[in-house]
PDB file of N, H, CA, C and O in Angstrom:
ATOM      1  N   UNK A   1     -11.153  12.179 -15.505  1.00  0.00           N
ATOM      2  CA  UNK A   1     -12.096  13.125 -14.955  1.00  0.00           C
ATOM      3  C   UNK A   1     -13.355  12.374 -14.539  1.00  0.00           C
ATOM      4  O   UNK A   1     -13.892  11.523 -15.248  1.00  0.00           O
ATOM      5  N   UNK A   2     -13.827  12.789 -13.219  1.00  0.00           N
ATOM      6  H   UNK A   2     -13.390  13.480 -12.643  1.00  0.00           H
ATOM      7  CA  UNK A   2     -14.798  11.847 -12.913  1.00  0.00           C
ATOM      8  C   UNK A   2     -16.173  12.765 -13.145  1.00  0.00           C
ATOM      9  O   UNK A   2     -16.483  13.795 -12.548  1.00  0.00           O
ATOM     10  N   UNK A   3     -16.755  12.204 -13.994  1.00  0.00           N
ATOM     11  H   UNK A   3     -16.503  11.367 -14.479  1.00  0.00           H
ATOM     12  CA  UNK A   3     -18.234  12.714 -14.128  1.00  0.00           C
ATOM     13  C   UNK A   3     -19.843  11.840 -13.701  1.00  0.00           C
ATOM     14  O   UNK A   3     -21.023  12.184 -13.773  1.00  0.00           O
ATOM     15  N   UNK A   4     -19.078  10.474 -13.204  1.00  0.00           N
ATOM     16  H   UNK A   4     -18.120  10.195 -13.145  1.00  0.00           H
ATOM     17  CA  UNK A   4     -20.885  10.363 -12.724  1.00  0.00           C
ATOM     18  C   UNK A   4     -20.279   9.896 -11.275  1.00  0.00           C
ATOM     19  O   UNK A   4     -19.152   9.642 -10.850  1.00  0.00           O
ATOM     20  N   UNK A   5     -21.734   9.914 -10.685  1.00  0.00           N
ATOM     21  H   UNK A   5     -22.650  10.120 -11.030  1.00  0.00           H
ATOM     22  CA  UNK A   5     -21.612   9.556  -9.163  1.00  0.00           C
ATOM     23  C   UNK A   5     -21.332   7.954  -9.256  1.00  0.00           C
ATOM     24  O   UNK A   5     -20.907   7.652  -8.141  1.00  0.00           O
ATOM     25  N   UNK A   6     -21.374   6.823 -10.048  1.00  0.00           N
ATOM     26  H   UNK A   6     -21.720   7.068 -10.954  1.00  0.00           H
ATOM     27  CA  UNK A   6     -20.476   5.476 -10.353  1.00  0.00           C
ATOM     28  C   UNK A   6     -19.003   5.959 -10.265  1.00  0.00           C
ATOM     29  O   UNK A   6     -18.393   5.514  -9.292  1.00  0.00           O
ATOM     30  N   UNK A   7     -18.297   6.807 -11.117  1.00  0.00           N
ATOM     31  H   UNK A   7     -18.793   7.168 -11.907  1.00  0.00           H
ATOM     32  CA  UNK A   7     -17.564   7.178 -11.233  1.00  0.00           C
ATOM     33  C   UNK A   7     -16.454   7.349  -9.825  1.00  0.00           C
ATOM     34  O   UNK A   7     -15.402   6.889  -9.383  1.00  0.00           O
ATOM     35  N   UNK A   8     -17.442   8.272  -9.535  1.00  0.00           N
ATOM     36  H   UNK A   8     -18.297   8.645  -9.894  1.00  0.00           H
ATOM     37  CA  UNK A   8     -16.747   8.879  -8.025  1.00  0.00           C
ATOM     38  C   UNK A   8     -16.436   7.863  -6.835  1.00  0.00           C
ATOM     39  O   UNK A   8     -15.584   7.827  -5.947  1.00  0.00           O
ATOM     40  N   UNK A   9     -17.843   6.800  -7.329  1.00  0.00           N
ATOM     41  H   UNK A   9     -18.536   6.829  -8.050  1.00  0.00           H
ATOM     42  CA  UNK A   9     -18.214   5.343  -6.204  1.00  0.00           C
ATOM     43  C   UNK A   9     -16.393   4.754  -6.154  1.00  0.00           C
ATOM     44  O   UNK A   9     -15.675   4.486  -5.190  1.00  0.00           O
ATOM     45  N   UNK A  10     -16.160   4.730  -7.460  1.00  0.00           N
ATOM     46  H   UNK A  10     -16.743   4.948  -8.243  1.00  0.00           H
ATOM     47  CA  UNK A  10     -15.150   3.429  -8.123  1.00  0.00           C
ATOM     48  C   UNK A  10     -14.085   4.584  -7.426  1.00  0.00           C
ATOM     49  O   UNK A  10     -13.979   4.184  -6.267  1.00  0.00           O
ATOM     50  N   UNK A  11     -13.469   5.491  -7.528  1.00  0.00           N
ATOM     51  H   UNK A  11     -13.555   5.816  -8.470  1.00  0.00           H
ATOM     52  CA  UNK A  11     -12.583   6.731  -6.981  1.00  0.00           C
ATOM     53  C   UNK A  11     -12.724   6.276  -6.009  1.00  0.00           C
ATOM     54  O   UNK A  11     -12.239   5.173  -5.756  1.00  0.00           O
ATOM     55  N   UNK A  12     -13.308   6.845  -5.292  1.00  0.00           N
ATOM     56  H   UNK A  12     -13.702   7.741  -5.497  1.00  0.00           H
ATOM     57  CA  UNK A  12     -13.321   6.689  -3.363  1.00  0.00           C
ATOM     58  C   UNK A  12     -12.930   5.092  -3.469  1.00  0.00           C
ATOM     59  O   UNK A  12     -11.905   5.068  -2.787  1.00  0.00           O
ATOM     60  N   UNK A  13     -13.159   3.671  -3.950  1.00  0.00           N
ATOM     61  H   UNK A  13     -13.992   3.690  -4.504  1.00  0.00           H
ATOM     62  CA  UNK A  13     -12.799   2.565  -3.630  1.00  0.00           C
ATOM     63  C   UNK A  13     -11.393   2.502  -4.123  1.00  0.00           C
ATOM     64  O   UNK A  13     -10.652   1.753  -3.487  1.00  0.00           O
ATOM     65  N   UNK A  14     -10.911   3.115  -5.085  1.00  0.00           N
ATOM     66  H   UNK A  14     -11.513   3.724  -5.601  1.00  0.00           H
ATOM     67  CA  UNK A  14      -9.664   3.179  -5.218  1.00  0.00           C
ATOM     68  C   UNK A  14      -8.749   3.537  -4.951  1.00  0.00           C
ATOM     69  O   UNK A  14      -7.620   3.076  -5.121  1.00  0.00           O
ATOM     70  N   UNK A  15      -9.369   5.101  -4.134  1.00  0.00           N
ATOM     71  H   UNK A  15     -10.286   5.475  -3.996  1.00  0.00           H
ATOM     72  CA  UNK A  15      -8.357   5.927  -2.858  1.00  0.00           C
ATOM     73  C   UNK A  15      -7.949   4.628  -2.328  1.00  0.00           C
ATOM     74  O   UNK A  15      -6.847   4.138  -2.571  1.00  0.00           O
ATOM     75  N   UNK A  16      -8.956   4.002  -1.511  1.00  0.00           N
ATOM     76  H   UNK A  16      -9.852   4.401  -1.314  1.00  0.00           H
ATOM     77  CA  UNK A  16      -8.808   3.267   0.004  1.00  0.00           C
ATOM     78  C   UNK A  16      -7.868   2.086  -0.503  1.00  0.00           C
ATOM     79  O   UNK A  16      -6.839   1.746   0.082  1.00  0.00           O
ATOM     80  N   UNK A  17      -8.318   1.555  -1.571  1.00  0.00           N
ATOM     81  H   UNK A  17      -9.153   1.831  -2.046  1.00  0.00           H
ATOM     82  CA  UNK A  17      -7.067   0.641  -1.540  1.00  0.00           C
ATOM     83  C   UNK A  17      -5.564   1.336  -1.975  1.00  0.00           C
ATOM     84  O   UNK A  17      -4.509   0.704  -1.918  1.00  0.00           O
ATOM     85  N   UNK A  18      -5.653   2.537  -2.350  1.00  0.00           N
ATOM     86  H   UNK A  18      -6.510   3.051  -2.396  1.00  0.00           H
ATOM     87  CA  UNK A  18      -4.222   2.654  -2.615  1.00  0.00           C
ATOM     88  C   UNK A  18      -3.595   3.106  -1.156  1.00  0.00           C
ATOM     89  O   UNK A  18      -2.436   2.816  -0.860  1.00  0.00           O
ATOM     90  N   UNK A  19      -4.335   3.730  -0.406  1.00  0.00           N
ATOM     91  H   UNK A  19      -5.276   3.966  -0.647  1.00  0.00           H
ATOM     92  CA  UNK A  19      -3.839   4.129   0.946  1.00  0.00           C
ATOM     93  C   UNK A  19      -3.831   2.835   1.578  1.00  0.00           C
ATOM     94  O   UNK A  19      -2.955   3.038   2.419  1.00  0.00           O
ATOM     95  N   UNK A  20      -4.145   1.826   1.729  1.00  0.00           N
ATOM     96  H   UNK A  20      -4.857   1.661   1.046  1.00  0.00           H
ATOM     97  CA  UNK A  20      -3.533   0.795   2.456  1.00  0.00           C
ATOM     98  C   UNK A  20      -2.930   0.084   2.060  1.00  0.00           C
ATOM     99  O   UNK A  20      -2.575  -0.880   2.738  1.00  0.00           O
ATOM    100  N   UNK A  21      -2.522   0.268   0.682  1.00  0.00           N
ATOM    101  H   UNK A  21      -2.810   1.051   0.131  1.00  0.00           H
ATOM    102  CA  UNK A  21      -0.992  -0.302  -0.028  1.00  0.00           C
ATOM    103  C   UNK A  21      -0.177   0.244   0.347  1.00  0.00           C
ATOM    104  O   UNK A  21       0.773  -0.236   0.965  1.00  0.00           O
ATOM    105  N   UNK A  22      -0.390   1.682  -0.007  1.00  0.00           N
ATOM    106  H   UNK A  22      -1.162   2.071  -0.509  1.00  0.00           H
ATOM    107  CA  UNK A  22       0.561   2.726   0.867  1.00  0.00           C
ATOM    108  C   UNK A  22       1.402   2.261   1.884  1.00  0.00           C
ATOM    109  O   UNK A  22       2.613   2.064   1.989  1.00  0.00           O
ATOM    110  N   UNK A  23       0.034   2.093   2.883  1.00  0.00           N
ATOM    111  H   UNK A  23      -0.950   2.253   2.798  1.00  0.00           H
ATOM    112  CA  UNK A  23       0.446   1.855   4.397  1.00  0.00           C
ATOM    113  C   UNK A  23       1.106   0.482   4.488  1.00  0.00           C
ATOM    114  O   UNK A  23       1.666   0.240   5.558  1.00  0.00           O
ATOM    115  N   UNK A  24       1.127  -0.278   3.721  1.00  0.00           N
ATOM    116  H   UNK A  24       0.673  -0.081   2.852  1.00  0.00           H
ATOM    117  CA  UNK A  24       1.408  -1.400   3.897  1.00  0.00           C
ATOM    118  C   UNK A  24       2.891  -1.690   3.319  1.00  0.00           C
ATOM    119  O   UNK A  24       3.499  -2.723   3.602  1.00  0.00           O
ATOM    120  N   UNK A  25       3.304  -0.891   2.656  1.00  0.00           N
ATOM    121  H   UNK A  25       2.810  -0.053   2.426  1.00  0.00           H
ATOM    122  CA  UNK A  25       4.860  -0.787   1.904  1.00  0.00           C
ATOM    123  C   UNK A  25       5.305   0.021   2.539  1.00  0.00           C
ATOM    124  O   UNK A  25       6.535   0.051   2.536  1.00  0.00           O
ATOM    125  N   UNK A  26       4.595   1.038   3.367  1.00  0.00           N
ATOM    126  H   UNK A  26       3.596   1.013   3.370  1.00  0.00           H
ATOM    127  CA  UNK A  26       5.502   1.763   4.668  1.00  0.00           C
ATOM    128  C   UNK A  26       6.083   0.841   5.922  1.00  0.00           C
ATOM    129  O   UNK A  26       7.202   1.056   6.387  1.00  0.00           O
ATOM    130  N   UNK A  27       5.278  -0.124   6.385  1.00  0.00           N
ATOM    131  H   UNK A  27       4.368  -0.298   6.007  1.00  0.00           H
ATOM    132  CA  UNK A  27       5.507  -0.861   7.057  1.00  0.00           C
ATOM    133  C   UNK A  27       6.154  -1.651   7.052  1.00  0.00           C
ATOM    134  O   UNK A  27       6.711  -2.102   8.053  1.00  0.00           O
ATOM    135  N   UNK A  28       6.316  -2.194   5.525  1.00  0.00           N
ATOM    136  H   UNK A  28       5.864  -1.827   4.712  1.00  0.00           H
ATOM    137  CA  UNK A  28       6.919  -3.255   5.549  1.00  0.00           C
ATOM    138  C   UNK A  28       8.626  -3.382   4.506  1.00  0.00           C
ATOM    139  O   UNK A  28       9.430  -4.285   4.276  1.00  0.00           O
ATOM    140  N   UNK A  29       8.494  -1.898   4.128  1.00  0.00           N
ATOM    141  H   UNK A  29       7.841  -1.164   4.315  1.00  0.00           H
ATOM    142  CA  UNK A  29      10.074  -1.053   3.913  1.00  0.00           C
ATOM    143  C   UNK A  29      10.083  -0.300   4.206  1.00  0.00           C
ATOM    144  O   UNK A  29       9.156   0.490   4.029  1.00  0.00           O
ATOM    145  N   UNK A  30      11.444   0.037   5.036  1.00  0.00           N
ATOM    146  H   UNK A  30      12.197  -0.605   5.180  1.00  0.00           H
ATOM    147  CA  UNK A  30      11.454   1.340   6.256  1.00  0.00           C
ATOM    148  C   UNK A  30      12.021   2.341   5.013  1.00  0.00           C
ATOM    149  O   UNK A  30      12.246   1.996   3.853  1.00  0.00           O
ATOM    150  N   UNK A  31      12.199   3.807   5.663  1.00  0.00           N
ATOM    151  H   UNK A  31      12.016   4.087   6.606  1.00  0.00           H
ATOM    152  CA  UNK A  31      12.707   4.393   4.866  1.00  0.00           C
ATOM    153  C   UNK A  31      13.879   4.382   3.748  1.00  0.00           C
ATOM    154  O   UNK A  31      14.824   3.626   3.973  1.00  0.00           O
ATOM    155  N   UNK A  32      13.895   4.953   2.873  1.00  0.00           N
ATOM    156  H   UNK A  32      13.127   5.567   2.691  1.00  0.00           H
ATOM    157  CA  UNK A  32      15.015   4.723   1.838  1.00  0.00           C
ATOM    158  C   UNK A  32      14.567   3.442   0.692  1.00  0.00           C
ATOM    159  O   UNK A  32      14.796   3.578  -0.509  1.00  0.00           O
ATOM    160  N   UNK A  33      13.832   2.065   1.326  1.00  0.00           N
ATOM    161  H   UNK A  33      13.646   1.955   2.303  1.00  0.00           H
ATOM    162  CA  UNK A  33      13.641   1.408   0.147  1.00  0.00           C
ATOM    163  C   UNK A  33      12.057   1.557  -0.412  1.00  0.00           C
ATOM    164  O   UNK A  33      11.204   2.106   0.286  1.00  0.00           O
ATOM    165  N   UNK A  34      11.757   1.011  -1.739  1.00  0.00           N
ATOM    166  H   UNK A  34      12.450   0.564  -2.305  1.00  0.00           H
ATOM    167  CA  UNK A  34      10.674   1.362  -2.272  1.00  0.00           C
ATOM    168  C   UNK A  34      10.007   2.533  -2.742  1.00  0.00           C
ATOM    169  O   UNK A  34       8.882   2.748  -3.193  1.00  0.00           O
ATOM    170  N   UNK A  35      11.336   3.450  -2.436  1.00  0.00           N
ATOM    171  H   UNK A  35      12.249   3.275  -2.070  1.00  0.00           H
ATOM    172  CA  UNK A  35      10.937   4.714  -2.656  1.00  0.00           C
ATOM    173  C   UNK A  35      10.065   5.259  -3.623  1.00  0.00           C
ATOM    174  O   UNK A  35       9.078   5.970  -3.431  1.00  0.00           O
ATOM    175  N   UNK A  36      10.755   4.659  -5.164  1.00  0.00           N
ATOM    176  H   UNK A  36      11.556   4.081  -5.320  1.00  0.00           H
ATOM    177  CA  UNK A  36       9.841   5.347  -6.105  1.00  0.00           C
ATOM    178  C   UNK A  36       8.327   4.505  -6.169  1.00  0.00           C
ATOM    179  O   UNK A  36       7.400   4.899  -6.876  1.00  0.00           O
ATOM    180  N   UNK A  37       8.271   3.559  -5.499  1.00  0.00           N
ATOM    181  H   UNK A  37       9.024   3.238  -4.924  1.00  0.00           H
ATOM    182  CA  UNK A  37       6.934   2.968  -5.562  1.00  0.00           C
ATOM    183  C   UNK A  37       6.000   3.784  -4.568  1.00  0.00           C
ATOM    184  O   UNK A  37       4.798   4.032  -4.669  1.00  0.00           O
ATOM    185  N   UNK A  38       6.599   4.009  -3.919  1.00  0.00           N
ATOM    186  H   UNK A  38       7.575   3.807  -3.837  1.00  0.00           H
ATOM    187  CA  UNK A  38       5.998   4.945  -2.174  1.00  0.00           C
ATOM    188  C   UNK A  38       5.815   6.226  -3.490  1.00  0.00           C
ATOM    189  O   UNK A  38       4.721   6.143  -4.049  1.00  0.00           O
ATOM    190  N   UNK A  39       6.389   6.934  -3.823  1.00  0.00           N
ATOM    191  H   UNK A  39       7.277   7.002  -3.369  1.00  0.00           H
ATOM    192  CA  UNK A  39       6.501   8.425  -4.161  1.00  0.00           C
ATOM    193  C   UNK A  39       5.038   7.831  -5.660  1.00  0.00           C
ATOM    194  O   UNK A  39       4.223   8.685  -6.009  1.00  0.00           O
ATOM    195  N   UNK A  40       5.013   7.226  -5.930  1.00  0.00           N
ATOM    196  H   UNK A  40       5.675   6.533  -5.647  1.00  0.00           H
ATOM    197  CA  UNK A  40       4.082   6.740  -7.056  1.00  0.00           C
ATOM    198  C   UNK A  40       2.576   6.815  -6.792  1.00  0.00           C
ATOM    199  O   UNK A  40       1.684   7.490  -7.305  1.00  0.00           O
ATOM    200  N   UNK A  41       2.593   5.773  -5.693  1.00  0.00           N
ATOM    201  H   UNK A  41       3.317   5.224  -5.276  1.00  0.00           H
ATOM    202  CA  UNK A  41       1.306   5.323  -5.048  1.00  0.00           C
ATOM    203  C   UNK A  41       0.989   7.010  -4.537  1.00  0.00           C
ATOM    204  O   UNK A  41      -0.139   7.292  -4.940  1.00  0.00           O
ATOM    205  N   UNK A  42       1.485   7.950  -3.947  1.00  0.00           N
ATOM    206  H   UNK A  42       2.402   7.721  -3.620  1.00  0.00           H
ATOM    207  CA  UNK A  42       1.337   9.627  -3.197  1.00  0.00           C
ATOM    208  C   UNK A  42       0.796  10.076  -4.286  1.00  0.00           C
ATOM    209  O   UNK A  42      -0.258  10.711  -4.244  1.00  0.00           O
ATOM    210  N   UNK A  43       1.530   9.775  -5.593  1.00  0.00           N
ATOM    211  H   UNK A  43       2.386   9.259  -5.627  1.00  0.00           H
ATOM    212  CA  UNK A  43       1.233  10.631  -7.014  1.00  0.00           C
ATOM    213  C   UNK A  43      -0.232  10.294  -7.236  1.00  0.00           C
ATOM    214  O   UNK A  43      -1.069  11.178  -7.052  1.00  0.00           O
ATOM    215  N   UNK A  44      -0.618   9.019  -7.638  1.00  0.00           N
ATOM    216  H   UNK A  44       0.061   8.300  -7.788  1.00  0.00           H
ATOM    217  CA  UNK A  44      -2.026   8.808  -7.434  1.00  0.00           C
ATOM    218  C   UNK A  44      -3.113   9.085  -6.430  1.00  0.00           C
ATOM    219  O   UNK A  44      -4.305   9.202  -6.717  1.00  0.00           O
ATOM    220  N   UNK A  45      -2.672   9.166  -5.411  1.00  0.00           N
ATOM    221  H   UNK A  45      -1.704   9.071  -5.178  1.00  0.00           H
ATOM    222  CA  UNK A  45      -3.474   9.034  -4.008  1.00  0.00           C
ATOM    223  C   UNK A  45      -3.895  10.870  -4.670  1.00  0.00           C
ATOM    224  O   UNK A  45      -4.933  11.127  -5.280  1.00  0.00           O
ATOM    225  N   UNK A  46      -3.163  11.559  -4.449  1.00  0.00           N
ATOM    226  H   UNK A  46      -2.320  11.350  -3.953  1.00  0.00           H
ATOM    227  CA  UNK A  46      -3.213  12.749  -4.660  1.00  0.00           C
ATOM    228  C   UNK A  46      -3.790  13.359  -6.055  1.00  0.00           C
ATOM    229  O   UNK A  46      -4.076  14.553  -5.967  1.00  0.00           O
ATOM    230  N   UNK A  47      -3.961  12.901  -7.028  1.00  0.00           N
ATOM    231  H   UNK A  47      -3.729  11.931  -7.100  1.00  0.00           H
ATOM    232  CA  UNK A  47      -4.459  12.855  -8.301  1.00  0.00           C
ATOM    233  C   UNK A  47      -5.960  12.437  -8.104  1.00  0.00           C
ATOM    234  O   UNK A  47      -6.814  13.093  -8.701  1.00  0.00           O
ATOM    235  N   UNK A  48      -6.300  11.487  -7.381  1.00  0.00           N
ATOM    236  H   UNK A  48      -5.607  10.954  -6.896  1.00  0.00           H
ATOM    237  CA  UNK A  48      -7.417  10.627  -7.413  1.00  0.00           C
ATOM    238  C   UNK A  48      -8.708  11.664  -6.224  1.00  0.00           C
ATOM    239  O   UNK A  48      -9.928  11.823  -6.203  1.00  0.00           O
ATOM    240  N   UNK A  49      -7.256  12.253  -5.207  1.00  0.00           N
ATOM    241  H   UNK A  49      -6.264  12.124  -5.224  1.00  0.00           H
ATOM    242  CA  UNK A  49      -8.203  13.761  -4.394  1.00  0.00           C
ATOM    243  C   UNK A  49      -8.692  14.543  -4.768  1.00  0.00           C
ATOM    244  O   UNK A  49      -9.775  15.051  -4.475  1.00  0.00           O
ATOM    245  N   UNK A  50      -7.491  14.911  -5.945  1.00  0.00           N
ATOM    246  H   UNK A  50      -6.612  14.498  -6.182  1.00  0.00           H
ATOM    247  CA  UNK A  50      -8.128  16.050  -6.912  1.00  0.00           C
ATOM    248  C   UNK A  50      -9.547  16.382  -7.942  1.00  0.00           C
ATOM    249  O   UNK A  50     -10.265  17.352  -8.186  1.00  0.00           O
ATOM    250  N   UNK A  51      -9.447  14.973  -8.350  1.00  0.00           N
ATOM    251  H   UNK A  51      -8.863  14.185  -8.152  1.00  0.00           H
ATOM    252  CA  UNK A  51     -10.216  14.532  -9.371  1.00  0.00           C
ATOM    253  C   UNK A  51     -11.568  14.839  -8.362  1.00  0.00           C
ATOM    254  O   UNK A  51     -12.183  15.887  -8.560  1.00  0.00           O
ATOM    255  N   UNK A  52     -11.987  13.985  -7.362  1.00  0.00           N
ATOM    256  H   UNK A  52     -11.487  13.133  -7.200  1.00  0.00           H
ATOM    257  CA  UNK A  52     -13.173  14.080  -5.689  1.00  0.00           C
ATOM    258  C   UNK A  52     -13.234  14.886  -5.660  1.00  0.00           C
ATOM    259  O   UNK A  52     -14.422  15.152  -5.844  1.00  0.00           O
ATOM    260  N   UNK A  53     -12.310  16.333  -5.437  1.00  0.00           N
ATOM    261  H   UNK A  53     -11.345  16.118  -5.288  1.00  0.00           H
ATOM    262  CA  UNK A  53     -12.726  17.361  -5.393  1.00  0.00           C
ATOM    263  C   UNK A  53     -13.444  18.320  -6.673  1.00  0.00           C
ATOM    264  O   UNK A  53     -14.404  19.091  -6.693  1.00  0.00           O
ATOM    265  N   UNK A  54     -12.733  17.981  -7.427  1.00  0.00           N
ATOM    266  H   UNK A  54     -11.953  17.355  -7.412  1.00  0.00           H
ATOM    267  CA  UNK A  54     -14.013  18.800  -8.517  1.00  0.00           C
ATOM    268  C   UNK A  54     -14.733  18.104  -8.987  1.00  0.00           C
ATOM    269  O   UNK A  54     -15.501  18.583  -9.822  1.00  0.00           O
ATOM    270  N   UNK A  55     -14.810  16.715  -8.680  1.00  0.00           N
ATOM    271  H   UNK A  55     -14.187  16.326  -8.002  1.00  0.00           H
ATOM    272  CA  UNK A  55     -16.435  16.340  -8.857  1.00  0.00           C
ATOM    273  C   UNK A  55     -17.495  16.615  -7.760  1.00  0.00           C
ATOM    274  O   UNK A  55     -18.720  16.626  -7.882  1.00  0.00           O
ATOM    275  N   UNK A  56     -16.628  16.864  -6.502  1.00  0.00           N
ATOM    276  H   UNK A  56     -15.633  16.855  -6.403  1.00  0.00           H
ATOM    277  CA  UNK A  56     -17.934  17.263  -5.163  1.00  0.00           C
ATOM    278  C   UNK A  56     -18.238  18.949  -5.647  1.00  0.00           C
ATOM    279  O   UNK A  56     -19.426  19.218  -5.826  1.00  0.00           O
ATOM    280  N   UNK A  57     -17.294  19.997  -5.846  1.00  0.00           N
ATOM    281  H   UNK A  57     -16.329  19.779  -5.701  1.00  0.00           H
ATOM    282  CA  UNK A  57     -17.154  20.950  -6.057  1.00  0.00           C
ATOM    283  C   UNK A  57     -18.477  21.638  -7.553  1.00  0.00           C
ATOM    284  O   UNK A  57     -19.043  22.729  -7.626  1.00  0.00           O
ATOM    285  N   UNK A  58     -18.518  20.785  -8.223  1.00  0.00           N
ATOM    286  H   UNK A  58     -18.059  19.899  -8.164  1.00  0.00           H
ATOM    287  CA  UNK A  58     -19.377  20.486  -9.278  1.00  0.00           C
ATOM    288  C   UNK A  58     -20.505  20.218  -9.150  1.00  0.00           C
ATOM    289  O   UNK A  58     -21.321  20.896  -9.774  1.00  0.00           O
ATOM    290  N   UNK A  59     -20.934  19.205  -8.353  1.00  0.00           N
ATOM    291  H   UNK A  59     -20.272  18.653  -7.846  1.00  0.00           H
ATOM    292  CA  UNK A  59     -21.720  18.475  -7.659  1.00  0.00           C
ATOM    293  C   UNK A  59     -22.497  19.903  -6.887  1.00  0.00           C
ATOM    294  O   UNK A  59     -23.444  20.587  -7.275  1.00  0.00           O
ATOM    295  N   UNK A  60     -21.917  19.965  -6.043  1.00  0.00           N
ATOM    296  H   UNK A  60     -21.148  19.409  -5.727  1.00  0.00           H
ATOM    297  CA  UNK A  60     -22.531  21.176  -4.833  1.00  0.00           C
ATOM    298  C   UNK A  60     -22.945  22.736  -6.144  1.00  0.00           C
ATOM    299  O   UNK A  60     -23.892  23.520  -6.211  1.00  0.00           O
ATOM    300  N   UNK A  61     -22.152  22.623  -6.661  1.00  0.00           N
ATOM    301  H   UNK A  61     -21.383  21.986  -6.607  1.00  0.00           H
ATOM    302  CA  UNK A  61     -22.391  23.933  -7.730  1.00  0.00           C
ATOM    303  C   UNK A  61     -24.091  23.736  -8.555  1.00  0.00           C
ATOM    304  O   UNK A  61     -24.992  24.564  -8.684  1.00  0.00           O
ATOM    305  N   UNK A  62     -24.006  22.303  -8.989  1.00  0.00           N
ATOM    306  H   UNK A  62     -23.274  21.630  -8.883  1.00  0.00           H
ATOM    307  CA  UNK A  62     -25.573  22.101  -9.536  1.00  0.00           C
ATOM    308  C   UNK A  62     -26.570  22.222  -8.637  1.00  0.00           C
ATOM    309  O   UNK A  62     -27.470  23.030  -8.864  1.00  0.00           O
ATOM    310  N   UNK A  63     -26.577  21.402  -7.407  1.00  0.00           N
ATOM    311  H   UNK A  63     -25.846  20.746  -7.221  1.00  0.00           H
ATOM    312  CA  UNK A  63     -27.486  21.058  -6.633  1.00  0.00           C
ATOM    313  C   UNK A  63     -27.706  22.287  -5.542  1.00  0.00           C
ATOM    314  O   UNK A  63     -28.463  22.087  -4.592  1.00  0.00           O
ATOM    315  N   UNK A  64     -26.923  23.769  -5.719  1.00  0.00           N
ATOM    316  H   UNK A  64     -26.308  23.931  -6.491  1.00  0.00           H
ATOM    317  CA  UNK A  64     -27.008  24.650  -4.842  1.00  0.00           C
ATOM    318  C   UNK A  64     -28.223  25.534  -5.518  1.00  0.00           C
ATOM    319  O   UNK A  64     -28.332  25.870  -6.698  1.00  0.00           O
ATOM    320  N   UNK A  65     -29.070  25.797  -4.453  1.00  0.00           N
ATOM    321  H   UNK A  65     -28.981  25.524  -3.495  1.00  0.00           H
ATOM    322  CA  UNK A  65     -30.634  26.870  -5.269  1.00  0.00           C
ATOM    323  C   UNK A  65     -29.345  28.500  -5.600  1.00  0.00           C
ATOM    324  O   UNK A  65     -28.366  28.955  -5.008  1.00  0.00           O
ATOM    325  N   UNK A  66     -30.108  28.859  -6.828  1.00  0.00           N
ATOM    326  H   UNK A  66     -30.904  28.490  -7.309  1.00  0.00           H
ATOM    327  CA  UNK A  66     -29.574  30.057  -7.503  1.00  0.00           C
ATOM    328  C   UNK A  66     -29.922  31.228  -6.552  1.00  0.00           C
ATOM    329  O   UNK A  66     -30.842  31.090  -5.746  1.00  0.00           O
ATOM    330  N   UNK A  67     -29.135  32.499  -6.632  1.00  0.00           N
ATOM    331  H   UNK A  67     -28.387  32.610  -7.286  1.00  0.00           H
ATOM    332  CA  UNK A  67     -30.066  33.267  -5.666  1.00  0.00           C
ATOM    333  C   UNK A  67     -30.177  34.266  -6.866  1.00  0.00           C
ATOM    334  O   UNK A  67     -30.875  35.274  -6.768  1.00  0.00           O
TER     335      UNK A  67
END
């Protein structure tokens, strides 16, 4: 769970490298091989969105004026 804005820093740098690992084991095994490594790296990529989102979601919730 990401709770400080370091936190979130290190997240967002870790998306990007997993998406161009990603991309880079797409390229360089066509479909069918690497699969469960491909389906792995998605599991994280997608875990690591989630996490961004309720820390922005959180984020915007404090810093919004009350009405």
């Amino acid at each position: 769970m990401i709770t400080t804005t370091a936190e979130y820093e290190r997240a967002e740098i870790e998306l990007i490298d997993l998406q161009n690992r990603l991309a880079e084991l797409q390229k360089d095994h066509p479909i069918g091989e690497k699969g469960f490594t491909k389906a792995g790296i998605r599991k994280l990529i997608a875990r690591l969105n989630e996490e961004l989102a309720i820390y922005e979601g959180s984020e915007e919730a404090r810093s919004s004026p009350s009405n």
